[in-house]
PyMOL CGO cylinders between C-alpha atoms (Angstrom):
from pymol import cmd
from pymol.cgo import CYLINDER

trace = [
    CYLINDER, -7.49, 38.38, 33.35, -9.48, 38.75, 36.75, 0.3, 1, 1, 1, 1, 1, 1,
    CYLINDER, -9.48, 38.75, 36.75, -12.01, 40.79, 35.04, 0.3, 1, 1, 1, 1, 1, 1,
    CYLINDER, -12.01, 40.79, 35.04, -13.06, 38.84, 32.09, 0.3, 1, 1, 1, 1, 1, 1,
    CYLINDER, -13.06, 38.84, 32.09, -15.74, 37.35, 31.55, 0.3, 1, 1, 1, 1, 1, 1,
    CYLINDER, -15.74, 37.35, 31.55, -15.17, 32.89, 30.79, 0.3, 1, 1, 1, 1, 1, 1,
    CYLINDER, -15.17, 32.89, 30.79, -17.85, 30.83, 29.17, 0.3, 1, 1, 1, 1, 1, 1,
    CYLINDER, -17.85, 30.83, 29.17, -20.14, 28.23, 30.82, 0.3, 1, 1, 1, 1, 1, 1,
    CYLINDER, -20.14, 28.23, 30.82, -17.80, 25.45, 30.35, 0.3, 1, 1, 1, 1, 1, 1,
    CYLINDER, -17.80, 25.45, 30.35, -20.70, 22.90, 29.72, 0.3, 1, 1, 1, 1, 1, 1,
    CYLINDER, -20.70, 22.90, 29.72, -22.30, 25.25, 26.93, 0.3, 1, 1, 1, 1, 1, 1,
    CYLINDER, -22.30, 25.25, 26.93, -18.44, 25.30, 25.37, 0.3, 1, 1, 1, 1, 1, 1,
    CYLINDER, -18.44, 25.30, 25.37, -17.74, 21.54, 25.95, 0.3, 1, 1, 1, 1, 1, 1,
    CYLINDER, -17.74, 21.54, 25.95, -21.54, 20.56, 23.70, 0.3, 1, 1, 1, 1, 1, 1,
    CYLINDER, -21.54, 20.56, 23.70, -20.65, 23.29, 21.20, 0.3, 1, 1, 1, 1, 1, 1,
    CYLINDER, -20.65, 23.29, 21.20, -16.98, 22.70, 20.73, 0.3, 1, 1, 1, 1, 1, 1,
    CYLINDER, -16.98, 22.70, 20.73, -17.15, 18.35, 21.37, 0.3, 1, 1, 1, 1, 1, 1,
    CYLINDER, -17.15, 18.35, 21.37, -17.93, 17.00, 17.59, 0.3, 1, 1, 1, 1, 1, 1,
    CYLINDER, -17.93, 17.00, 17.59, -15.05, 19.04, 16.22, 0.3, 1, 1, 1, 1, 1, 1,
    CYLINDER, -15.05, 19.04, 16.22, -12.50, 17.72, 18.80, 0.3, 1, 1, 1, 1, 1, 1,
    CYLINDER, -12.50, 17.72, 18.80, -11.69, 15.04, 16.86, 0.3, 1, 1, 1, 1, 1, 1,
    CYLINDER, -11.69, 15.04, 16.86, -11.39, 17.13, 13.58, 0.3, 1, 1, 1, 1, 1, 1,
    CYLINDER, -11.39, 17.13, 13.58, -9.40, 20.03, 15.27, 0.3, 1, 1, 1, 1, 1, 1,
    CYLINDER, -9.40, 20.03, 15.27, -6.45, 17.52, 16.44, 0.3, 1, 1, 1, 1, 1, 1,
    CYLINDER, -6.45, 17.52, 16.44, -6.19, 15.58, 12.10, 0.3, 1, 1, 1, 1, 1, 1,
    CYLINDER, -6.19, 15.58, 12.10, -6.35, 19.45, 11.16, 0.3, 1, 1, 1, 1, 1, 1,
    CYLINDER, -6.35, 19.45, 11.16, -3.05, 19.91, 13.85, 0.3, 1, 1, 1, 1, 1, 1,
    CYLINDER, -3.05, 19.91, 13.85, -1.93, 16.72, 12.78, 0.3, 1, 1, 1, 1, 1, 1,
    CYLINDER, -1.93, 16.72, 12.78, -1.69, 17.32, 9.46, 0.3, 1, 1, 1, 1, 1, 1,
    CYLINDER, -1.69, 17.32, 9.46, -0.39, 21.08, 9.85, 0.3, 1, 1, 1, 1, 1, 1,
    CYLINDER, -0.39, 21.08, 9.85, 2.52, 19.94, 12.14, 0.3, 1, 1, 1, 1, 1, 1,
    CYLINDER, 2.52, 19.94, 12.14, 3.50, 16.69, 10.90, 0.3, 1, 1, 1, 1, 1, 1,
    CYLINDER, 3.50, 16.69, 10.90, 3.70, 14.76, 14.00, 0.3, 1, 1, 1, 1, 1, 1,
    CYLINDER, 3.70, 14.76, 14.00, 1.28, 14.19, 16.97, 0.3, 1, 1, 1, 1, 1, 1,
    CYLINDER, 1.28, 14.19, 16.97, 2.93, 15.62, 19.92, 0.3, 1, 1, 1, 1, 1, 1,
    CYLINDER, 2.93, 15.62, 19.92, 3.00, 18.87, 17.93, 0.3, 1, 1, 1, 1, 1, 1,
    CYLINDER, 3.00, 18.87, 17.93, -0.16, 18.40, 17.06, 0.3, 1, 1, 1, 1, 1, 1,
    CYLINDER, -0.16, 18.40, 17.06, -1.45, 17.95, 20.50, 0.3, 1, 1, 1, 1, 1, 1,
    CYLINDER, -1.45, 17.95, 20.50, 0.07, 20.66, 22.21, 0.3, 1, 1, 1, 1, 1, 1,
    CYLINDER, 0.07, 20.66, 22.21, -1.86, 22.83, 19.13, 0.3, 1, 1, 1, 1, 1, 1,
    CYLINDER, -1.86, 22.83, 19.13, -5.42, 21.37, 19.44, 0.3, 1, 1, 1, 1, 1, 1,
    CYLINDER, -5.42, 21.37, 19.44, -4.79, 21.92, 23.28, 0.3, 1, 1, 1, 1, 1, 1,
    CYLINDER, -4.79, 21.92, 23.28, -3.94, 25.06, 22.50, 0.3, 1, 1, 1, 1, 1, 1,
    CYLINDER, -3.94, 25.06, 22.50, -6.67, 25.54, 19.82, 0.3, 1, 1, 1, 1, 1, 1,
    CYLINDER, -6.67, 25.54, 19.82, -9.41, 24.91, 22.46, 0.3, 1, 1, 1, 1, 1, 1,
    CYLINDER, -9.41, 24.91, 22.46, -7.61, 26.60, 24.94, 0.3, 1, 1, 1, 1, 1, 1,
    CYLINDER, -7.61, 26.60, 24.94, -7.60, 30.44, 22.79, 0.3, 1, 1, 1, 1, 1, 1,
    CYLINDER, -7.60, 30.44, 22.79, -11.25, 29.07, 21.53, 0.3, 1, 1, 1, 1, 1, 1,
    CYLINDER, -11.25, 29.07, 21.53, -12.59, 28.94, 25.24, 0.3, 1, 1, 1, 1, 1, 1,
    CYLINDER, -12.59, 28.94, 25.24, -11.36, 32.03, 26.07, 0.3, 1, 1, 1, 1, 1, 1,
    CYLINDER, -11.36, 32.03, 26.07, -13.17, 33.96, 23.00, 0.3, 1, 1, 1, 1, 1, 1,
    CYLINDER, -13.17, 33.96, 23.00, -15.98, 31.88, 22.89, 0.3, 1, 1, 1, 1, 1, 1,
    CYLINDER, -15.98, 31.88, 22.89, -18.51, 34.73, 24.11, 0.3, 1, 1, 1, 1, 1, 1,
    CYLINDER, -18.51, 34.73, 24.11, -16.85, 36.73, 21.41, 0.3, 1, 1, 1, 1, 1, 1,
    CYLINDER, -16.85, 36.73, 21.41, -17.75, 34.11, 18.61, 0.3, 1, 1, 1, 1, 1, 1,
    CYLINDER, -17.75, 34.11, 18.61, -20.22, 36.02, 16.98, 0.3, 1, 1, 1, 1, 1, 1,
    CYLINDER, -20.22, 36.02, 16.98, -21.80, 33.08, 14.71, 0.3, 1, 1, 1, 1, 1, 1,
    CYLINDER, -21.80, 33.08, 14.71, -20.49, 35.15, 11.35, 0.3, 1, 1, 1, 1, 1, 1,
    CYLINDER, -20.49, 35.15, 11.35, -19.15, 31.80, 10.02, 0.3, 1, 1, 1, 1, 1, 1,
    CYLINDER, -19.15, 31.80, 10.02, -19.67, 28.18, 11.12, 0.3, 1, 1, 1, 1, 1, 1,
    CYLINDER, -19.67, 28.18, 11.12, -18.33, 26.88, 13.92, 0.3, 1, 1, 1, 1, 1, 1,
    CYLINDER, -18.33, 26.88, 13.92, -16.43, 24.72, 12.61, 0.3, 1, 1, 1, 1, 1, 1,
    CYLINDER, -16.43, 24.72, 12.61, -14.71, 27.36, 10.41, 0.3, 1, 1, 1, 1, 1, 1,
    CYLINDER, -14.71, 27.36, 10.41, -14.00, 29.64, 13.55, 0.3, 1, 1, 1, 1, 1, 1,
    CYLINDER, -14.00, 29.64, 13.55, -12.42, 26.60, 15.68, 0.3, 1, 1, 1, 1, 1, 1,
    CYLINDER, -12.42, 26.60, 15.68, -9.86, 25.81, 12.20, 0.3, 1, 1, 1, 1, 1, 1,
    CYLINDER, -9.86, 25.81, 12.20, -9.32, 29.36, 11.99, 0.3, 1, 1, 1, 1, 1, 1,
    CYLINDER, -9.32, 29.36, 11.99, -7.74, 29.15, 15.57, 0.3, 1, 1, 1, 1, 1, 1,
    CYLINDER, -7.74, 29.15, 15.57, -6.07, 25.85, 14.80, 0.3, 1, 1, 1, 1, 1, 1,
    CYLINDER, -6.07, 25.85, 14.80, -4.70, 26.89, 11.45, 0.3, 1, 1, 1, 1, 1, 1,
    CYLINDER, -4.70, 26.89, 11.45, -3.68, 30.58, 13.57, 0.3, 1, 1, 1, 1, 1, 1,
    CYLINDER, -3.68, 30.58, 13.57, -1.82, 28.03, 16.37, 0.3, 1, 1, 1, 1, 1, 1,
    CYLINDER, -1.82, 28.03, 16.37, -0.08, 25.59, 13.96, 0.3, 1, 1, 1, 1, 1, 1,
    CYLINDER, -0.08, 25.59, 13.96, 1.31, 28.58, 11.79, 0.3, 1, 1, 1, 1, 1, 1,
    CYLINDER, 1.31, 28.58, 11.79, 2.42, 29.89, 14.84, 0.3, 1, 1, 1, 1, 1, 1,
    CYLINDER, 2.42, 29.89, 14.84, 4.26, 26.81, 16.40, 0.3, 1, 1, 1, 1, 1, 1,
    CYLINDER, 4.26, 26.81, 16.40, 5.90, 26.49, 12.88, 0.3, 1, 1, 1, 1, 1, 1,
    CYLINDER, 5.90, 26.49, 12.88, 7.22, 29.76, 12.44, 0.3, 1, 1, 1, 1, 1, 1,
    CYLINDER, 7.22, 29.76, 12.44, 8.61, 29.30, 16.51, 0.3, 1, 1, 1, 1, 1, 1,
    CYLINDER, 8.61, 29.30, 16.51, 9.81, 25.97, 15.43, 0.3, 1, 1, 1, 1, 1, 1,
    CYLINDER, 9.81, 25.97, 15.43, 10.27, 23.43, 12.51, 0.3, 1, 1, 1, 1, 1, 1,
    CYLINDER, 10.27, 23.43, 12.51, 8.55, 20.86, 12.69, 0.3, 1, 1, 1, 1, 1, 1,
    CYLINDER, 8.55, 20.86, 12.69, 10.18, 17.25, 12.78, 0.3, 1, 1, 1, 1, 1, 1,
    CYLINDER, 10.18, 17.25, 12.78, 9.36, 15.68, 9.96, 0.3, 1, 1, 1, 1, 1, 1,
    CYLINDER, 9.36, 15.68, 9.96, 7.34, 12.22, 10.32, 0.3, 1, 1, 1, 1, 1, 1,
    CYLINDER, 7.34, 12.22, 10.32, 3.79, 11.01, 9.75, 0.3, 1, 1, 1, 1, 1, 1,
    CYLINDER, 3.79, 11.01, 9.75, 4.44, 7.85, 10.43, 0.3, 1, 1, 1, 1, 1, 1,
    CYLINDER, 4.44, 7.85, 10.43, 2.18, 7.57, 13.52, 0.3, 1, 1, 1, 1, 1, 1,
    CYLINDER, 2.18, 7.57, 13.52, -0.78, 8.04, 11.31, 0.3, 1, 1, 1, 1, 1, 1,
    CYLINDER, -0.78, 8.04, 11.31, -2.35, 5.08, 11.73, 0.3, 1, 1, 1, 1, 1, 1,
    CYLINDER, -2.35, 5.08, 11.73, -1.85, 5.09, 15.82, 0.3, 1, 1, 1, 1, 1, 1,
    CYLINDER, -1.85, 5.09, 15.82, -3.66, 9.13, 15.70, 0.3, 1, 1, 1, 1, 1, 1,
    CYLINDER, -3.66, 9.13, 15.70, -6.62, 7.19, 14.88, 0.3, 1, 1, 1, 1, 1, 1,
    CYLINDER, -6.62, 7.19, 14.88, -7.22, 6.75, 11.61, 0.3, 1, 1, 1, 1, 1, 1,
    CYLINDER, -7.22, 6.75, 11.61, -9.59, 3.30, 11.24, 0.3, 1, 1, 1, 1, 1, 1,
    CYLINDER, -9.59, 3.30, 11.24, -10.06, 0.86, 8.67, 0.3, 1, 1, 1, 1, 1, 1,
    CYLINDER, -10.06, 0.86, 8.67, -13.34, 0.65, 6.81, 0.3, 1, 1, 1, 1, 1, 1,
    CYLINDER, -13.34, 0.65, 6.81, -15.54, -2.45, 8.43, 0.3, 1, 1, 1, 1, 1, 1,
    CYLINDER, -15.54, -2.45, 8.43, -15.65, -4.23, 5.20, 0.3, 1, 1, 1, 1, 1, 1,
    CYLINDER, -15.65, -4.23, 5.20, -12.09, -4.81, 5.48, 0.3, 1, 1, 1, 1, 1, 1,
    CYLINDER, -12.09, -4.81, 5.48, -10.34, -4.94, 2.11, 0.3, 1, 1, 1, 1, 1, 1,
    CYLINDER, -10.34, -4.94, 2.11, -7.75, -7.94, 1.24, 0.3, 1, 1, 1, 1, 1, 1,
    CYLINDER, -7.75, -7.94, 1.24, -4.48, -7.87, 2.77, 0.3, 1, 1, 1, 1, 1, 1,
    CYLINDER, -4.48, -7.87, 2.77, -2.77, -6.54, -0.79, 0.3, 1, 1, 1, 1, 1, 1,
    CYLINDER, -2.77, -6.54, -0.79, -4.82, -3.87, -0.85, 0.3, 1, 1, 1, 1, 1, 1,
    CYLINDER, -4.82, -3.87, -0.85, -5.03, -2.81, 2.73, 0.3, 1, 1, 1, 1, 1, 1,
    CYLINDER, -5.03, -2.81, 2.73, -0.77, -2.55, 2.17, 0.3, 1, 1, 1, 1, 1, 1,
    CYLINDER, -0.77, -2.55, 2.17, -1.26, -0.73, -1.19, 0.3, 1, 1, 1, 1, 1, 1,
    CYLINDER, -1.26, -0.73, -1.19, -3.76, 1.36, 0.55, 0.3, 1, 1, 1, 1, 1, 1,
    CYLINDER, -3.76, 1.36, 0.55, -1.41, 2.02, 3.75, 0.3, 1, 1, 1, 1, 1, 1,
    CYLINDER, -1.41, 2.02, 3.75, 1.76, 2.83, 1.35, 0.3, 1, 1, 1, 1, 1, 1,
    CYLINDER, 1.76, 2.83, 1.35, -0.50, 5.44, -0.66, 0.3, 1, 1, 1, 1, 1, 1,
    CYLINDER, -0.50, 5.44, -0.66, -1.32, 7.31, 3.02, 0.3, 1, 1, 1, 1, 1, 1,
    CYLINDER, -1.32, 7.31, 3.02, 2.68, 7.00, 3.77, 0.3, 1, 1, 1, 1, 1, 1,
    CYLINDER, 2.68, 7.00, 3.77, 3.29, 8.19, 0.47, 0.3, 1, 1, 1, 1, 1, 1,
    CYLINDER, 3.29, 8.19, 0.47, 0.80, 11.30, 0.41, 0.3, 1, 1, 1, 1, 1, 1,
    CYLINDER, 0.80, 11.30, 0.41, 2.11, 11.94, 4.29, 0.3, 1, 1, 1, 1, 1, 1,
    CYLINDER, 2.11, 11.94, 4.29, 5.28, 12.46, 2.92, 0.3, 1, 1, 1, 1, 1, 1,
    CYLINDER, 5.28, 12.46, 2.92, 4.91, 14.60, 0.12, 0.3, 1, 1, 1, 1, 1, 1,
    CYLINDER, 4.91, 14.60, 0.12, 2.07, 16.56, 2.35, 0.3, 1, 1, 1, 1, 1, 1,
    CYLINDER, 2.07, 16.56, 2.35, 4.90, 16.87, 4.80, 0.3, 1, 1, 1, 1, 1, 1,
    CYLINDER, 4.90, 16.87, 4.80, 7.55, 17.84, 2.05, 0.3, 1, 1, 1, 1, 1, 1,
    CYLINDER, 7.55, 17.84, 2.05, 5.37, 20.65, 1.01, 0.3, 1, 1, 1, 1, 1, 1,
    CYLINDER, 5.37, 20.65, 1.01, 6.36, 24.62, 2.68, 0.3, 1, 1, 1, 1, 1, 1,
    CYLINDER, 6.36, 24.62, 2.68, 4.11, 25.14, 5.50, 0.3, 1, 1, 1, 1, 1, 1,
    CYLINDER, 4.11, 25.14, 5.50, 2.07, 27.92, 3.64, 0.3, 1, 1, 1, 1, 1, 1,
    CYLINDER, 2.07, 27.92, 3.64, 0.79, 25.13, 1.51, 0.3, 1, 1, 1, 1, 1, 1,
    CYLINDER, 0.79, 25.13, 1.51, 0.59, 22.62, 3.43, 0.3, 1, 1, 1, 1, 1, 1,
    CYLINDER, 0.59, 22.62, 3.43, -1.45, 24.56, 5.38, 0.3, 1, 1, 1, 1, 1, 1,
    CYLINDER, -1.45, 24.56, 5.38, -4.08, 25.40, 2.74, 0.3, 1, 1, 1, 1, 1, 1,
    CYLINDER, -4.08, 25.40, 2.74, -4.30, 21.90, 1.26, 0.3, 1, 1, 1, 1, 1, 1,
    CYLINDER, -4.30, 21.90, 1.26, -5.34, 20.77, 4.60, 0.3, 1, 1, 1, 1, 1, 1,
    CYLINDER, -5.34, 20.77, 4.60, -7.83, 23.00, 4.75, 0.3, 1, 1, 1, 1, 1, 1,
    CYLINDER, -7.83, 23.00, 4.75, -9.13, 22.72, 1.73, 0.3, 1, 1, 1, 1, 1, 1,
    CYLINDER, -9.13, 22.72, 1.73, -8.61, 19.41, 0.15, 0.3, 1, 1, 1, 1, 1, 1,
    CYLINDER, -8.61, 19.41, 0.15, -8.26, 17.46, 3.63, 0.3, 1, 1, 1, 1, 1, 1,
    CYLINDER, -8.26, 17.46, 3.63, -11.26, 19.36, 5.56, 0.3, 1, 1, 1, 1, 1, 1,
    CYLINDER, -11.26, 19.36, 5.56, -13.67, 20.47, 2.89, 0.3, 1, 1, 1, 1, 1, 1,
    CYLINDER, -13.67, 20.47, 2.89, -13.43, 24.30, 3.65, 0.3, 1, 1, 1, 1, 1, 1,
    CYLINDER, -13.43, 24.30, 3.65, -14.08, 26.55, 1.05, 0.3, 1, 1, 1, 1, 1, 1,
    CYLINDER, -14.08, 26.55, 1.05, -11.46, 28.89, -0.58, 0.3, 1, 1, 1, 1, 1, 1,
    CYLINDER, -11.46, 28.89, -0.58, -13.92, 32.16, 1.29, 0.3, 1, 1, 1, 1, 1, 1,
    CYLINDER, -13.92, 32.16, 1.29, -13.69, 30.18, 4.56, 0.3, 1, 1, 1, 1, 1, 1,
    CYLINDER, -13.69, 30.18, 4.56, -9.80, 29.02, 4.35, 0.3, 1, 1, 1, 1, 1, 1,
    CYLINDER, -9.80, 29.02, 4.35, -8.85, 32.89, 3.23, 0.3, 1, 1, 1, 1, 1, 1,
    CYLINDER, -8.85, 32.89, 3.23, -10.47, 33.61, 6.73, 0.3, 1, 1, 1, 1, 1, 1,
    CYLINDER, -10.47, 33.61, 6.73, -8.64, 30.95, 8.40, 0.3, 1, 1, 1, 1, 1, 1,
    CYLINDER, -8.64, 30.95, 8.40, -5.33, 32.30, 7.19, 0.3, 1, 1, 1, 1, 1, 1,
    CYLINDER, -5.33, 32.30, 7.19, -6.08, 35.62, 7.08, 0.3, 1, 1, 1, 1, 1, 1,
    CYLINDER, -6.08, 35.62, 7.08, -5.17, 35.66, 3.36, 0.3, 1, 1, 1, 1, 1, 1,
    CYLINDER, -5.17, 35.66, 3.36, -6.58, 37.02, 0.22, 0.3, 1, 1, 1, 1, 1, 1,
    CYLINDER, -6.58, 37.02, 0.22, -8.89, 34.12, -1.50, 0.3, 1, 1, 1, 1, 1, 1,
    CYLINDER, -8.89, 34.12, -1.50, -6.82, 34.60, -4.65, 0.3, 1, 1, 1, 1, 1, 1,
    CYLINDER, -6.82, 34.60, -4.65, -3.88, 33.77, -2.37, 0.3, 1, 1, 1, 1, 1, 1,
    CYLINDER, -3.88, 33.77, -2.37, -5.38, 30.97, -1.21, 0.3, 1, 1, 1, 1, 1, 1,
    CYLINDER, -5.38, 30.97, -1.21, -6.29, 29.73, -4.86, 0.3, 1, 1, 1, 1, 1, 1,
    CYLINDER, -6.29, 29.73, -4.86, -2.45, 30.08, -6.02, 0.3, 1, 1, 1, 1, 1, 1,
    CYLINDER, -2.45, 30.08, -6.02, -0.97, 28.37, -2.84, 0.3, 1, 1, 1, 1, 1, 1,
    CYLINDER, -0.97, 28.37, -2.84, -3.67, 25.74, -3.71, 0.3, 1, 1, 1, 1, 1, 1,
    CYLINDER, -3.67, 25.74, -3.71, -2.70, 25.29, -7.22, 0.3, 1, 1, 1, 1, 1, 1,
    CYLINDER, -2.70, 25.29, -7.22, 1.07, 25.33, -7.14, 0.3, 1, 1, 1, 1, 1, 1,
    CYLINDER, 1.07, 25.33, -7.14, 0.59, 23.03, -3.92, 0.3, 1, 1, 1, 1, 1, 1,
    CYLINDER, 0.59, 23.03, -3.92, -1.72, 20.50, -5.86, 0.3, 1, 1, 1, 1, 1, 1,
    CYLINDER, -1.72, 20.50, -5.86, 1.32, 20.86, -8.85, 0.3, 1, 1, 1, 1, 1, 1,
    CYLINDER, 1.32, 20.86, -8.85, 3.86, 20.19, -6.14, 0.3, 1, 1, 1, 1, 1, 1,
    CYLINDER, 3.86, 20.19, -6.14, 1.79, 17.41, -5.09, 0.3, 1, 1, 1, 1, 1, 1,
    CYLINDER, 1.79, 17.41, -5.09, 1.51, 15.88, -8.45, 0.3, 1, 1, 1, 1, 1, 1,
    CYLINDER, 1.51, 15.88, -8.45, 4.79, 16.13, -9.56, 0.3, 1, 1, 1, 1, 1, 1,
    CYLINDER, 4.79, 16.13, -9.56, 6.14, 14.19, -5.93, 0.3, 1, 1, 1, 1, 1, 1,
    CYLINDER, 6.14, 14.19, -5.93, 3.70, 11.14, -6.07, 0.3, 1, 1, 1, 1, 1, 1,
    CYLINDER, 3.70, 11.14, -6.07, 4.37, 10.99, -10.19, 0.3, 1, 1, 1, 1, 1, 1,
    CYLINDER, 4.37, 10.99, -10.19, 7.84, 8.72, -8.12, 0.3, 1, 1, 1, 1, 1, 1,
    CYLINDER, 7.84, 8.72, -8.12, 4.67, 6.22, -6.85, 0.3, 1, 1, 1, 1, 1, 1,
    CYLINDER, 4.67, 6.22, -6.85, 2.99, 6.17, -9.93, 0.3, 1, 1, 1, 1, 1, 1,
    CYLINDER, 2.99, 6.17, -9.93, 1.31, 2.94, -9.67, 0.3, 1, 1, 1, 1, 1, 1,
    CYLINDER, 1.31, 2.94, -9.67, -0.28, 3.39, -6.15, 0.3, 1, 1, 1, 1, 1, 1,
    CYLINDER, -0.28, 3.39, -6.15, -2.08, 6.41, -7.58, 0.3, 1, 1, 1, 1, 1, 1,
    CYLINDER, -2.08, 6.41, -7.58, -3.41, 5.35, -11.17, 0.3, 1, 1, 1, 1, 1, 1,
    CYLINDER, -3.41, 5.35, -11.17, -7.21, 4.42, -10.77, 0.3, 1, 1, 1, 1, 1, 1,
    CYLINDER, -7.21, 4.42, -10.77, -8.55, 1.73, -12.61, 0.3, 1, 1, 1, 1, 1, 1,
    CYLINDER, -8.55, 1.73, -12.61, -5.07, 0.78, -14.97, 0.3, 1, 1, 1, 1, 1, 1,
    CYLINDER, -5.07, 0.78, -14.97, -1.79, -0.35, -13.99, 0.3, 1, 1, 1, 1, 1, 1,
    CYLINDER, -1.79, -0.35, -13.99, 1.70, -0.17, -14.92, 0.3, 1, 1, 1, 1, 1, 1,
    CYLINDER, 1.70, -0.17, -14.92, 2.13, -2.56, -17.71, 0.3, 1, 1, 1, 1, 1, 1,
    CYLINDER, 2.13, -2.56, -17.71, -1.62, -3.33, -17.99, 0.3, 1, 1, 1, 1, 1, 1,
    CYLINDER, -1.62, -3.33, -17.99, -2.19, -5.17, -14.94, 0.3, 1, 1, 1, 1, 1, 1,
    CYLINDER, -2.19, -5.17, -14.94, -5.32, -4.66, -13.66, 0.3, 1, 1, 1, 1, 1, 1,
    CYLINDER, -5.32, -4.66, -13.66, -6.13, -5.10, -9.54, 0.3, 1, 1, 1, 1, 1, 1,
    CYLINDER, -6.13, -5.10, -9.54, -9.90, -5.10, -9.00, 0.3, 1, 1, 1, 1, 1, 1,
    CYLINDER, -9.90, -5.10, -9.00, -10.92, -6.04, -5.44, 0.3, 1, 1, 1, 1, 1, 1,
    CYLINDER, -10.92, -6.04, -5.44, -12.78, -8.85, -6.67, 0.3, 1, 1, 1, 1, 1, 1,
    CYLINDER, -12.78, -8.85, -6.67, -9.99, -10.80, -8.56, 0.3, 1, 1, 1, 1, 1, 1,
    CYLINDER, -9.99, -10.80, -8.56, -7.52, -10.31, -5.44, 0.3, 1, 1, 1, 1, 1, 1,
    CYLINDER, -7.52, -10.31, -5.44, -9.84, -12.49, -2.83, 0.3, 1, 1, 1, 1, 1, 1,
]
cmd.load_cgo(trace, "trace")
């Protein structure tokens, strides 16, 4: 450790700043609840620092610093199961929109999040993992296969029976999920609720 060679902090502090934010939903979501998931984005930025004059700019960023998050959540699974709550969503950080929707559907939007944070959190960690990666931070099968350290066409099949897992849990909250129909015909359009 005396010998080797640390980054300029400042450079890794304006490289590594706009996915801060990212790094710790990408935790969040991985480990289910936030002091888990801070201890892994400290830890994320913590391994990144120390091989960031090894990042050789092969993928984005971005994909790198998930790579070491999805590396450290996998990690703090397999050494320990996570509780299970998402609860604390809303006090992580997530915001409402500034054109703030009507009180019935700010609740019917809030019970949708607690019912996708549960099933997400009801899903193995294998999938759970990839779904976050994929469907929750955009990557692309290539760049969550790297992430992992997986096949892609491992990371296609966890996706798809995940998804199917998925469906089949929120089929319970059917009505929260169905688009423009309702249950029974009713139809809620943000218009007609205000």
């Amino acid at each position: 450790m005396f010998g080797r060679k640390l980054p300029d902090p400042t450079a890794f502090e304006e490289a590594v700043a706009p996915y801060e934010r990212q790094i710790y939903f990408t935790c969040l979501r991985i480990m289910g609840n936030k002091y888990d998931a801070e201890d892994c984005a400290q830890e994320t930025l913590l391994r990144a620092y120390r091989a960031f004059l090894s990042f050789r700019g092969e993928a984005r960023l971005s994909t790198w610093l998930y790579a070491i998050a999805a590396r450290v959540c996998m990690d703090a699974l397999r050494a320990k199961r996570p509780e299970s709550s998402l609860d604390d969503l809303m006090d992580a950080g997530w915001e409402k929109e500034d054109d703030a929707p009507s009180p019935y559907m700010a609740l019917e939007e809030n019970e949708r999040k607690a019912a996708l944070g549960k099933a997400l959190e009801e899903l193995p960690d294998l999938f759970r993992a990839v779904v976050v990666l994929c469907d929750l931070q955009g990557l692309t099968y290539e760049e969550a296969a790297q992430a992992l350290s997986i096949p892609i066409g491992t990371v296609r099949s966890r996706l798809n029976r995940a998804r199917k897992m998925l469906l089949k849990q929120l089929s319970d909250y059917g009505e929260l999920f169905l688009d423009e129909t309702r249950l029974n015909g009713e139809r809620r359009d943000k218009d007609e609720l205000q």
